[in-house]
C-alpha positions as CSV (number, residue, x, y, z in Angstrom):
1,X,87.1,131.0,79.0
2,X,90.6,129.3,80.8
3,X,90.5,131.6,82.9
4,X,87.3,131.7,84.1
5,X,87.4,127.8,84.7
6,X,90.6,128.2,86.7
7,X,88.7,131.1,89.1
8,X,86.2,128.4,89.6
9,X,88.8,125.9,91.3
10,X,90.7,128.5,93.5
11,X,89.0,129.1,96.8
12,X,90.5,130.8,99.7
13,X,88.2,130.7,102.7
14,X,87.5,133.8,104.5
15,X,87.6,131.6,107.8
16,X,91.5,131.2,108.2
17,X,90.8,128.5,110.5
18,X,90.1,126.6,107.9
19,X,94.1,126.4,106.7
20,X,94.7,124.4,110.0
21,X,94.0,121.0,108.8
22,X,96.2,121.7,105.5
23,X,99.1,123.0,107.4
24,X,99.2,120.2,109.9
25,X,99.6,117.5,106.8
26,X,102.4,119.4,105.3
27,X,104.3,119.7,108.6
28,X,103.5,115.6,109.0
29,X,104.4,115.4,105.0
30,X,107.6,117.2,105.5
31,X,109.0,115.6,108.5
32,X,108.1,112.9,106.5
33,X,110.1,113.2,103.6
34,X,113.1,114.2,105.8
35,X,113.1,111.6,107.5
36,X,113.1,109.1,104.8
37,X,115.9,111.8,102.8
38,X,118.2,110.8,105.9
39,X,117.3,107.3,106.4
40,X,118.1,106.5,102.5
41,X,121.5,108.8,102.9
42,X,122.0,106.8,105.6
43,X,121.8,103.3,104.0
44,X,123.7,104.4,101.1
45,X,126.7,105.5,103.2
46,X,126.6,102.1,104.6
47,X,126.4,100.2,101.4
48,X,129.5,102.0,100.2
49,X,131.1,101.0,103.1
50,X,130.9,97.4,102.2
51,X,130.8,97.7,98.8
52,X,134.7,99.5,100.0
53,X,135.2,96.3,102.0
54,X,134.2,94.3,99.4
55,X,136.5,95.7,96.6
56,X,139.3,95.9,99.0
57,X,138.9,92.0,99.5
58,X,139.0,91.3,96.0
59,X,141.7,93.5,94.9
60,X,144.0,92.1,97.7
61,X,142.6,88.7,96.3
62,X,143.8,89.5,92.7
63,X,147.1,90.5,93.7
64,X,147.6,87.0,96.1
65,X,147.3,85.4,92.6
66,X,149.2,87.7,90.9
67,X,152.2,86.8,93.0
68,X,151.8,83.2,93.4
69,X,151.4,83.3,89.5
70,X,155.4,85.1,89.4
């Protein structure tokens, strides 16, 4: 019975033309999720950057008041 109610959702057109409209969305889909992949690599790279700057800043801050402490 499974079966026969997955057979009933399949259908693969005997006009190939018809596959047009499906592969143009998942060319626009996938260019798409690439270019949001690179765009989110892309702000992470520079939020490590000044998250660097910023730990840089407070580890030189730290050692200031380490010295004036001696």
């Amino acid at each position: 019975m499974k079966a026969w109610m997955v057979i009933l959702f399949l259908y693969f057109p005997e006009d190939k033309a018809e596959y047009i409209p499906a592969v143009i969305s998942f060319i626009i889909f996938g260019i798409a999720c690439i270019l949001t992949f690179r765009w989110i690599v892309k702000k992470s790279k520079k939020q490590e950057e000044q998250m660097k700057e910023v730990e840089d800043r407070v580890l030189r801050e730290r050692l200031e008041q380490q010295k004036k402490e001696l």
